[in-house]
C-alpha positions in Angstrom: 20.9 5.1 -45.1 19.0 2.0 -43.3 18.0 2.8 -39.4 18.1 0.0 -37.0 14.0 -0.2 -36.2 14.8 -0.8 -32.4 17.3 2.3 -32.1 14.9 4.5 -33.4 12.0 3.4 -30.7 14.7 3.2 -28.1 15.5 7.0 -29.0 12.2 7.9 -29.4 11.3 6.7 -26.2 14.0 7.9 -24.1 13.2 11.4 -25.6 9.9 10.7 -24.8 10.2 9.7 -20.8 12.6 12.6 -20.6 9.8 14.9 -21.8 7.3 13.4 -19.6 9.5 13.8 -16.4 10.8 17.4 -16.8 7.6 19.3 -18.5 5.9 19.4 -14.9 8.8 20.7 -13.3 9.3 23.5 -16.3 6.1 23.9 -16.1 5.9 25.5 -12.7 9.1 27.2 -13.6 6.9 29.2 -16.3 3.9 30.1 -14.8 5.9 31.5 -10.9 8.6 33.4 -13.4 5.3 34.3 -15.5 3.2 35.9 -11.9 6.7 37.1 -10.5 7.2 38.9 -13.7 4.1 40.4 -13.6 4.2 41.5 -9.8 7.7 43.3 -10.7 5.9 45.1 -13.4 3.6 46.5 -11.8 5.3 47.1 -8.3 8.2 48.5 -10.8 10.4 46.5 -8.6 13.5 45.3 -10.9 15.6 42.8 -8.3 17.4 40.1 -10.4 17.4 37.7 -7.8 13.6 38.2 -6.8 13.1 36.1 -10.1 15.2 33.3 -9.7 14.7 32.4 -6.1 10.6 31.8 -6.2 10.9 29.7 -9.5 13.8 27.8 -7.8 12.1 27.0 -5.1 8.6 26.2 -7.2 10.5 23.7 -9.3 12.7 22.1 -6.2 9.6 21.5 -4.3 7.2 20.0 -7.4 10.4 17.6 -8.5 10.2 16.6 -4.4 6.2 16.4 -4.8 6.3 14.5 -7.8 9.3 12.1 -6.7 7.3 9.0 -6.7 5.4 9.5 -10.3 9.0 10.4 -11.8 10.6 6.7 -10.1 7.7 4.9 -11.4 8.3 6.6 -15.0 11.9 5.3 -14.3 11.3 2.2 -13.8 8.3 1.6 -16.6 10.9 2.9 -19.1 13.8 0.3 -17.4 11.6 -2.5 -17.7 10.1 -1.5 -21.1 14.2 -1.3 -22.1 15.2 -4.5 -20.5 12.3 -6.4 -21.8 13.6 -5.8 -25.4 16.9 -7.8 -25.1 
């Protein structure tokens, strides 16, 4: 089975700029669930929503903090993807 050459670097790159845009924001995500985690262990304090509403939070305001970066990764990738055609 022959692969079109451009389709494969247009899906390689798109996986690519995807990855570079979210693994910041996951990032954070990890390491506040990983300390929040750790503070409920040892204050043996086992509230569900204690979890989800620090990492929530984390990653909402590191996507707001990183807003411009992620717009100029947009746009290298739209002009990169334009430029081919």
């Amino acid at each position: 089975m022959q692969y079109d050459e451009t389709a494969v670097f247009l899906v390689r790159e798109s996986l690519l700029a995807a990855l570079q845009i979210a693994a910041p924001v996951l990032f954070a995500g990890v390491v506040i669930g990983l300390l929040v985690s750790l503070v409920q262990s040892v204050t043996s304090i086992q509230d569900q929503t204690l979890t989800f509403v620090p990492k929530i939070a984390t990653m909402i305001l590191v996507a707001a903090f990183l807003l411009p970066w992620i717009a100029l990764r947009l746009a290298e990738y739209a002009t990169e993807l334009l430029s081919l055609s």
